[in-house]
N, CA, C and O atoms as a MOPAC input file, in Angstrom:
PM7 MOZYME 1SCF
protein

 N     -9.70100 1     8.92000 1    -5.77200 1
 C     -8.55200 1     9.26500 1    -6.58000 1
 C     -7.39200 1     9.66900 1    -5.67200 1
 O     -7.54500 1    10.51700 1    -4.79200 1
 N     -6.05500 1     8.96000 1    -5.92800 1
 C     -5.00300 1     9.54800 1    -5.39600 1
 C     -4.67300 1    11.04000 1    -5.46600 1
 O     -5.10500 1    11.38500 1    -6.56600 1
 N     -4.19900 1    11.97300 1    -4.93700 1
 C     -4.30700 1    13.18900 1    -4.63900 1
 C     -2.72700 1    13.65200 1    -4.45500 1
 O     -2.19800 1    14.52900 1    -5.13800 1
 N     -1.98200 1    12.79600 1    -3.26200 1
 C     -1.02500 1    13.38400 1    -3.19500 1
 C     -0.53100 1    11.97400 1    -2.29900 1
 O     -1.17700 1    11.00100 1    -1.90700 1
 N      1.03200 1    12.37700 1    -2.16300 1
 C      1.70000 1    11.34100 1    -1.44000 1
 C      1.45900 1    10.90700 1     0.24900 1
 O      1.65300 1    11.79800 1     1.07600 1
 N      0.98800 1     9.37000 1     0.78400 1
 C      0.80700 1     9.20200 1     1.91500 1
 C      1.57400 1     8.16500 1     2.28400 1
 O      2.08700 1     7.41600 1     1.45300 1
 N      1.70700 1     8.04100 1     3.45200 1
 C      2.26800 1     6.78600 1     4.04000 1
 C      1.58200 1     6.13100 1     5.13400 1
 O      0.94200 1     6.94700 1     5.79800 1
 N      1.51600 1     5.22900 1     5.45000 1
 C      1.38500 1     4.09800 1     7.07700 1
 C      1.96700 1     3.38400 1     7.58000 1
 O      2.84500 1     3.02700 1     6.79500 1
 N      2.05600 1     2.88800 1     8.48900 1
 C      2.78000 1     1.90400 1     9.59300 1
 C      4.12300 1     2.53500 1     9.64800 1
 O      4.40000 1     3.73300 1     9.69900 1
 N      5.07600 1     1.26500 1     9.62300 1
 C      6.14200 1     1.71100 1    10.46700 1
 C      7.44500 1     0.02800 1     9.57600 1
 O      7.17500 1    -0.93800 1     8.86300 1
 N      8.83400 1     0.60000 1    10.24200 1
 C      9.20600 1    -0.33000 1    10.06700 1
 C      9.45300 1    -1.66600 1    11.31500 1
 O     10.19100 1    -2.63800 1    11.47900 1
 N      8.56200 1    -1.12400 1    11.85900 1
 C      9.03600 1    -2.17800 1    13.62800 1
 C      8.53200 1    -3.87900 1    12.55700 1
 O      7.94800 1    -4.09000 1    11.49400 1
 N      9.10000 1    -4.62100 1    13.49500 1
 C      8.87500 1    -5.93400 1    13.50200 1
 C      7.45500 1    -6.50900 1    13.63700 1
 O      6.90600 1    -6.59100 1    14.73500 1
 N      6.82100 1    -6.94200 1    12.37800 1
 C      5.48600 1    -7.19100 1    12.61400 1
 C      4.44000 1    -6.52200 1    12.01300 1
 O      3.23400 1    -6.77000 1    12.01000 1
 N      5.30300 1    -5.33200 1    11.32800 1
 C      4.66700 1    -4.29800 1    10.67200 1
 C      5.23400 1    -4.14000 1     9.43200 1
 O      6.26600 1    -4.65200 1     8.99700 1
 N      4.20100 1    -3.12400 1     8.72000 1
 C      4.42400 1    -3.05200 1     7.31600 1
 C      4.75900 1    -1.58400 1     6.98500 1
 O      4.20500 1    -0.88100 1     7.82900 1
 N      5.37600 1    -0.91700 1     6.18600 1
 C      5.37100 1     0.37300 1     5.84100 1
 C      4.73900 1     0.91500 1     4.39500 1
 O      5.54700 1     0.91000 1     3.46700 1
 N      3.77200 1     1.25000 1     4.17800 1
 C      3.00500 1     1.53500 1     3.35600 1
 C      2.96300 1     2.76100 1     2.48600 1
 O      2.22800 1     3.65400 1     2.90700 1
 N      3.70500 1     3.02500 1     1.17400 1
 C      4.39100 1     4.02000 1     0.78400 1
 C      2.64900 1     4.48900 1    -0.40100 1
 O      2.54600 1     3.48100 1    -1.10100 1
 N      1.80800 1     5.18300 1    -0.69000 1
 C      1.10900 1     5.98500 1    -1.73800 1
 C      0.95400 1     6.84700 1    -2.42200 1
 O      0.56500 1     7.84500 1    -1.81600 1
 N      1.11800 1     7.02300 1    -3.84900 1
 C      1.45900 1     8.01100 1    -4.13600 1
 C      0.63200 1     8.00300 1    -5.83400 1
 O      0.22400 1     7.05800 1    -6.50900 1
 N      0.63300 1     9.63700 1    -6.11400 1
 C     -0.32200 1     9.47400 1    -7.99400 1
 C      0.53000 1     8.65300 1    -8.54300 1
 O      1.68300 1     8.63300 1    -8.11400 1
 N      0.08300 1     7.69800 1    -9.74500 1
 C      0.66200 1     7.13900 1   -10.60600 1
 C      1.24700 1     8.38900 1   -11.51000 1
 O      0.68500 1     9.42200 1   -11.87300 1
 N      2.50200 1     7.93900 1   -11.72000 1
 C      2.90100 1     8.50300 1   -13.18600 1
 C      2.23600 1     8.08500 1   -14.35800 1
 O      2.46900 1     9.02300 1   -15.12000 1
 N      1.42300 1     7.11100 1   -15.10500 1
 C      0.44800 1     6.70100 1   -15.79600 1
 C     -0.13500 1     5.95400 1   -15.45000 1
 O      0.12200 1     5.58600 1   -14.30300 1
 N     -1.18700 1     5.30600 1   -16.12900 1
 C     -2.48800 1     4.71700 1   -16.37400 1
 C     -2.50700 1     3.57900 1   -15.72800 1
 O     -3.14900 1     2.66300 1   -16.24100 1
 N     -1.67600 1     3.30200 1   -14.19400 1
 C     -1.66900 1     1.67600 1   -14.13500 1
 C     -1.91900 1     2.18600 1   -12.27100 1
 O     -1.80900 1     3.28300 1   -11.72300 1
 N     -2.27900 1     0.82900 1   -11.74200 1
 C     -1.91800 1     0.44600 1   -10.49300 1
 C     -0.34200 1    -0.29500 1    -9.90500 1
 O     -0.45200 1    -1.43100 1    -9.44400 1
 N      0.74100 1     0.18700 1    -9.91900 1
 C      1.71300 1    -0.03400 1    -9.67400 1
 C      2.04300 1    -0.61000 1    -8.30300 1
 O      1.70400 1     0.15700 1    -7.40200 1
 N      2.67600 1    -1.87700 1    -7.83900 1
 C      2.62400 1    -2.30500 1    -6.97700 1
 C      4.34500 1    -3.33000 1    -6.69900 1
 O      4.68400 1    -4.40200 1    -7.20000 1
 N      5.14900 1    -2.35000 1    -5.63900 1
 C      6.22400 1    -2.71900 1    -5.53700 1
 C      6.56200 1    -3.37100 1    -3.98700 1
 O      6.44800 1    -2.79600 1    -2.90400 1
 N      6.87700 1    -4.34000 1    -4.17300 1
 C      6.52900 1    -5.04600 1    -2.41700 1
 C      8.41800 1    -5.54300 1    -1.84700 1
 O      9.05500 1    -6.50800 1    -2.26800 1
 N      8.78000 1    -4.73500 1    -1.04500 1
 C     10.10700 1    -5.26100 1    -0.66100 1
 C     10.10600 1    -6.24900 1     0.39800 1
 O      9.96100 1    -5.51600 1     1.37600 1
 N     10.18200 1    -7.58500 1     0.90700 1
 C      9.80700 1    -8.18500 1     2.17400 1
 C     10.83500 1    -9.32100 1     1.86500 1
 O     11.07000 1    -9.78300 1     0.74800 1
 N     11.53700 1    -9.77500 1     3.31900 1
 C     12.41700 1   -11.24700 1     3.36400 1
 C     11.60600 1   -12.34500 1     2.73400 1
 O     12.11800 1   -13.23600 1     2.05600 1
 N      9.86400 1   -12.21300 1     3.07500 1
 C      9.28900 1   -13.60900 1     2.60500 1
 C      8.73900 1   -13.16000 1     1.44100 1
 O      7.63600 1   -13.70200 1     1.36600 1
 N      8.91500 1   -12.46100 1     0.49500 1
 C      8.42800 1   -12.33400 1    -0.81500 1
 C      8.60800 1   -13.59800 1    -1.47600 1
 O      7.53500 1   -14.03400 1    -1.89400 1
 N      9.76300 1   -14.46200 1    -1.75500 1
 C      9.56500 1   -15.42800 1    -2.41600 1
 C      8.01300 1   -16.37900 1    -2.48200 1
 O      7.15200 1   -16.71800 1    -3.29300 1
 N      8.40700 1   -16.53100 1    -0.85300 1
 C      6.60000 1   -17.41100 1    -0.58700 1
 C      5.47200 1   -16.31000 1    -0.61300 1
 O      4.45100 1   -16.69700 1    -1.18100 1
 N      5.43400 1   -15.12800 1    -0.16200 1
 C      3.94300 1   -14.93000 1    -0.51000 1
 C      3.83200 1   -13.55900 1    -1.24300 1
 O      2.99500 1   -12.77000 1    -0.80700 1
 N      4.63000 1   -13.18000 1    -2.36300 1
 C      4.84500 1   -12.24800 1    -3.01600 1
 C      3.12900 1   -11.96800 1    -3.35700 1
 O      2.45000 1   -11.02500 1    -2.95100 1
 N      2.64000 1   -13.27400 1    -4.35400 1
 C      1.69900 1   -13.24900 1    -5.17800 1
 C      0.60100 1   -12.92400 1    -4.18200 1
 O     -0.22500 1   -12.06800 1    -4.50100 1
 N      0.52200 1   -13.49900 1    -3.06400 1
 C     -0.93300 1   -12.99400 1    -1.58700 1
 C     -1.07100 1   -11.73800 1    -1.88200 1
 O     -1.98400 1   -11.31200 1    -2.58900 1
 N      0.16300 1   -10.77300 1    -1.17000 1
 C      0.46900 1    -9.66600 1    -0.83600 1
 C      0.13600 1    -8.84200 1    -1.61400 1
 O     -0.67800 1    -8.00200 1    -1.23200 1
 N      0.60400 1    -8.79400 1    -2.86300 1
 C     -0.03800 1    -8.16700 1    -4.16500 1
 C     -1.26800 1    -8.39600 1    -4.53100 1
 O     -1.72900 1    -7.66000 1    -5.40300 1
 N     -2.10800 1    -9.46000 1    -3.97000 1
 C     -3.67700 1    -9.49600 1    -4.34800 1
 C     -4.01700 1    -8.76100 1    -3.42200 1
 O     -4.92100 1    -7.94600 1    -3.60400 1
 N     -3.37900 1    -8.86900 1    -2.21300 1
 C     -4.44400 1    -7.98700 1    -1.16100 1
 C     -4.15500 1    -6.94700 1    -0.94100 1
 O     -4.73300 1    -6.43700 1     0.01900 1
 N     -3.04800 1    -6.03100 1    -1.75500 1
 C     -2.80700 1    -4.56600 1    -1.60600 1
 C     -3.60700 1    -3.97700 1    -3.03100 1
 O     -3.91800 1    -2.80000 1    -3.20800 1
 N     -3.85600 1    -5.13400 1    -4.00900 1
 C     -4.86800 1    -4.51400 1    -5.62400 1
 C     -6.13000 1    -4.82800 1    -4.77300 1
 O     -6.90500 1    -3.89800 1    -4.99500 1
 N     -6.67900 1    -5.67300 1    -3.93300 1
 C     -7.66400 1    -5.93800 1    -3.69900 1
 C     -8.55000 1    -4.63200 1    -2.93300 1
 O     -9.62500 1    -4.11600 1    -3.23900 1
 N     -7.38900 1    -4.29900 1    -1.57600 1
 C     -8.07700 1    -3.01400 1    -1.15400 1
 C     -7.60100 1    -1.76000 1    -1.62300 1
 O     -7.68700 1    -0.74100 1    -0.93900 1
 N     -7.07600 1    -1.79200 1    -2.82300 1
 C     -7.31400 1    -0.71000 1    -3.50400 1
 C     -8.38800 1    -0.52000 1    -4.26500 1
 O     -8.87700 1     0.58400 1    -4.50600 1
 N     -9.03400 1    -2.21500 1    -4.90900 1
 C    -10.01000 1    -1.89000 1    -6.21800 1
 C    -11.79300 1    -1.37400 1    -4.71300 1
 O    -12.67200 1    -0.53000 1    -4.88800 1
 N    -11.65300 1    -2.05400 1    -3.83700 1
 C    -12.26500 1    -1.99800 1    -2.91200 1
 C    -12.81200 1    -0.65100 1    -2.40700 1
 O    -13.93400 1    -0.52300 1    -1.91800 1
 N    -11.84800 1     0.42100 1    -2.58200 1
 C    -11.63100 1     1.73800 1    -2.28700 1
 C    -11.81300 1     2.86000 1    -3.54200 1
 O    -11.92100 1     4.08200 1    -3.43400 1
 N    -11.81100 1     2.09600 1    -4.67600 1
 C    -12.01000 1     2.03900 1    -6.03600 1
 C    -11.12100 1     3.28600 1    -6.53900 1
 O    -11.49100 1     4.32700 1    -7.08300 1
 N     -9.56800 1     2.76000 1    -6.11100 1
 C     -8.27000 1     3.30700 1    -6.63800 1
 C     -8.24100 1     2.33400 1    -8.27800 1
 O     -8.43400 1     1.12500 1    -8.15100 1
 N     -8.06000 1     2.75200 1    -9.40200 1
 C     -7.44900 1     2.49300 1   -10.50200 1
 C     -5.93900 1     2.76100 1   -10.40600 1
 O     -5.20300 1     1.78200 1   -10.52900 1
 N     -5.46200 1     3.80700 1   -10.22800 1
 C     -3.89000 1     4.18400 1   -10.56200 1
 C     -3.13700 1     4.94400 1    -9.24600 1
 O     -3.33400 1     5.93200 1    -8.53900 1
 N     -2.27300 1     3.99000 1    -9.35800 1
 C     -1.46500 1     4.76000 1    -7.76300 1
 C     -0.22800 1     4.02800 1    -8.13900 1
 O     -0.15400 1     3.05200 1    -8.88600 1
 N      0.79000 1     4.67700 1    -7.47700 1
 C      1.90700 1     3.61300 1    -7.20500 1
 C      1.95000 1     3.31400 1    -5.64200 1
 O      1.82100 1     4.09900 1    -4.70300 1
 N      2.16600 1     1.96200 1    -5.64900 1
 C      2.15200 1     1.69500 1    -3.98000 1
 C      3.16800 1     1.03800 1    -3.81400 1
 O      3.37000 1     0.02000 1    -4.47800 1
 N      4.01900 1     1.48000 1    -2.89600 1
 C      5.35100 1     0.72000 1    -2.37500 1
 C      4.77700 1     0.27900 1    -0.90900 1
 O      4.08400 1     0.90100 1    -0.10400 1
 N      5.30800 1    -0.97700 1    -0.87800 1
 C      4.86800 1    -1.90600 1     0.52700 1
 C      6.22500 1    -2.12100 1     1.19400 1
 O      6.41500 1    -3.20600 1     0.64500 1
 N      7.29300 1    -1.95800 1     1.92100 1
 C      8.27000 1    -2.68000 1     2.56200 1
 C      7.78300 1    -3.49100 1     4.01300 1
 O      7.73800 1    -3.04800 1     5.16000 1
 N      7.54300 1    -4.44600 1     3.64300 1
 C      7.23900 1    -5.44300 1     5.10000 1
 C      8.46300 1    -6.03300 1     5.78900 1
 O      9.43400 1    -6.57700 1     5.26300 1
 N      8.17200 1    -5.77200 1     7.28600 1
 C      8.57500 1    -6.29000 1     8.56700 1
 C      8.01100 1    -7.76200 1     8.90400 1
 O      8.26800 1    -8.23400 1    10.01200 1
 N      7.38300 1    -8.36900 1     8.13900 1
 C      6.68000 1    -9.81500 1     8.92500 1
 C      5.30300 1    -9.30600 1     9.04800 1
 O      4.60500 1   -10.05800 1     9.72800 1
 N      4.73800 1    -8.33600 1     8.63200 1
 C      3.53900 1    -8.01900 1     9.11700 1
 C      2.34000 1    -9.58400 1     8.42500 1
 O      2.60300 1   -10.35600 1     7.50300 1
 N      1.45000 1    -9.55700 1     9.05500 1
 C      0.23100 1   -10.46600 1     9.15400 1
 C     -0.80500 1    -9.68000 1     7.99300 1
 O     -0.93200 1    -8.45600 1     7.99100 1
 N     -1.70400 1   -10.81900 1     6.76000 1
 C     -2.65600 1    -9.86100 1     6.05000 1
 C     -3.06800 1    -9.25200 1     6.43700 1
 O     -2.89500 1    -8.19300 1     5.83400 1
 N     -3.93200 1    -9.10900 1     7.63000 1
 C     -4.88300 1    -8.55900 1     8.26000 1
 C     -3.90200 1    -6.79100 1     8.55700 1
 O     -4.32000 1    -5.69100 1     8.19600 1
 N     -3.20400 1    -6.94000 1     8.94500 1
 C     -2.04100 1    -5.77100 1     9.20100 1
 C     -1.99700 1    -4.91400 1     8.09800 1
 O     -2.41700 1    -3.75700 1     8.10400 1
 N     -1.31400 1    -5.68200 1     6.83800 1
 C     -1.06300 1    -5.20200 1     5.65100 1
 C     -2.08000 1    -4.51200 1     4.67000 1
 O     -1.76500 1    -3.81400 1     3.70600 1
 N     -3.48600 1    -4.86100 1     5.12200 1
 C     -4.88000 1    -4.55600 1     4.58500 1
 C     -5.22900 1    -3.11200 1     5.23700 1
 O     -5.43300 1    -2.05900 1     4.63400 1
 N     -5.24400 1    -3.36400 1     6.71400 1
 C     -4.94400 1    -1.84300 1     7.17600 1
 C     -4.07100 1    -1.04600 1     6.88100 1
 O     -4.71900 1    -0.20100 1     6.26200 1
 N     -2.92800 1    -0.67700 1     6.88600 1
 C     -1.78100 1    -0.10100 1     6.57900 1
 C     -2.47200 1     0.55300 1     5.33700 1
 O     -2.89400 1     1.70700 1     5.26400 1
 N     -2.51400 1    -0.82000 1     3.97300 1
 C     -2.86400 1    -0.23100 1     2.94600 1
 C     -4.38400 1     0.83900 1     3.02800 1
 O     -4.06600 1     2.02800 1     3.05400 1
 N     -5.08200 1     0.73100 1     3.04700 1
 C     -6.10000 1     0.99000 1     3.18600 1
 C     -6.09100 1     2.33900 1     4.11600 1
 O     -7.02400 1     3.08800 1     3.82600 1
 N     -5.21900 1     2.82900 1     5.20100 1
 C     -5.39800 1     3.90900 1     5.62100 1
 C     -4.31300 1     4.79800 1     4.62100 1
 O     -4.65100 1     5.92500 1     4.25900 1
 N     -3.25700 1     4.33600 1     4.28200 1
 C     -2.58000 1     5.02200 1     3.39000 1
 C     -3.20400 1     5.38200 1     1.92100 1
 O     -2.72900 1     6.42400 1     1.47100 1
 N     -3.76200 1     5.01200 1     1.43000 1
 C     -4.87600 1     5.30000 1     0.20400 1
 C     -5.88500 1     6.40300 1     0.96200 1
 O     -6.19600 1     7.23600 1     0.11100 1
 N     -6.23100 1     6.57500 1     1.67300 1
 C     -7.49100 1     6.94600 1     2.22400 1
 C     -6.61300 1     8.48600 1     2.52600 1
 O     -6.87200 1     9.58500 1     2.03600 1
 N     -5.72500 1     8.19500 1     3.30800 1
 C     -4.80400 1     9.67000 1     3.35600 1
 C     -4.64500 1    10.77600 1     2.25200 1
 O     -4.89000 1    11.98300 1     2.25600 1
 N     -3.91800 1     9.53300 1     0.88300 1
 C     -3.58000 1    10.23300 1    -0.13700 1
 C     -4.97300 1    10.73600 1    -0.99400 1
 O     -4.97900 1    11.53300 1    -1.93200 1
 N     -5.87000 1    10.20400 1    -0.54000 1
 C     -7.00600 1    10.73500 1    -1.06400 1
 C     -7.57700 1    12.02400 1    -0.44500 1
 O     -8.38600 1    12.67000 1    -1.11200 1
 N     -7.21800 1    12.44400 1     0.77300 1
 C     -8.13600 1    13.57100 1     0.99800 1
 C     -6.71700 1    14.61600 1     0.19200 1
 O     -5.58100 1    14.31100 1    -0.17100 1
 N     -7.52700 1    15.95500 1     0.17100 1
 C     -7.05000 1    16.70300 1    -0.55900 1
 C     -5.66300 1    17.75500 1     0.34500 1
 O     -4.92000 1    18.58700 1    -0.17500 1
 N     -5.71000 1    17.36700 1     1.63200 1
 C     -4.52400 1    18.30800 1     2.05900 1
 C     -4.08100 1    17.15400 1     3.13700 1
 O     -4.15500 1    17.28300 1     4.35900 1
 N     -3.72900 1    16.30100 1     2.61800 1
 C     -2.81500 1    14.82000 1     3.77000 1
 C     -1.22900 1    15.56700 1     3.43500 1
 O     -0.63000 1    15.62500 1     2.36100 1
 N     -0.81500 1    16.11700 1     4.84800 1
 C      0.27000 1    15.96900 1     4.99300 1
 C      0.61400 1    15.12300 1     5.71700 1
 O      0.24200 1    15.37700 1     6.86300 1
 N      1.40100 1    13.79600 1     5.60200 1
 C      2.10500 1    12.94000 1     6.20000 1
 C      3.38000 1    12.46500 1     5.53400 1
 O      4.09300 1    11.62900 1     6.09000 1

């Protein structure tokens, strides 16, 4: 369960910045800012619900702003930022 607000990465080139935080209601919220969203909006959003359901987040809001980052990148990022907002005293 989300807990409180976390973040990961960075905005450098190549990287992703990974925003987590409680949902305001009942949903998994997923907002992705990136130059190549047109082409791989729909990826990006499977694989930031994917390692959330993985981690077995239901409701969060997750803001993604990508640099060019690579899936493999973006899977980490996500995934340590969930994991943050989950322990009970993540200050970041």
């Amino acid at each position: 369960m989300v807990k409180c607000y976390a973040h990961a990465g960075s905005l450098e080139s190549g990287d992703v910045l990974v925003h987590v935080a409680p949902a305001s209601d009942e949903t998994l919220s997923v907002q992705i800012k990136s130059k190549v969203a047109p082409r791989f909006l729909n990826s990006m959003q499977s694989s930031v619900r994917e390692v959330a359901k993985e981690l077995g987040i239901m409701y969060a809001a997750v803001e993604v702003v990508d640099s060019g980052a690579l899936d493999f990148v973006l899977r980490a990022r996500v995934t340590t930022a969930i994991k943050r907002s989950m322990e009970a005293t993540a200050d970041v």
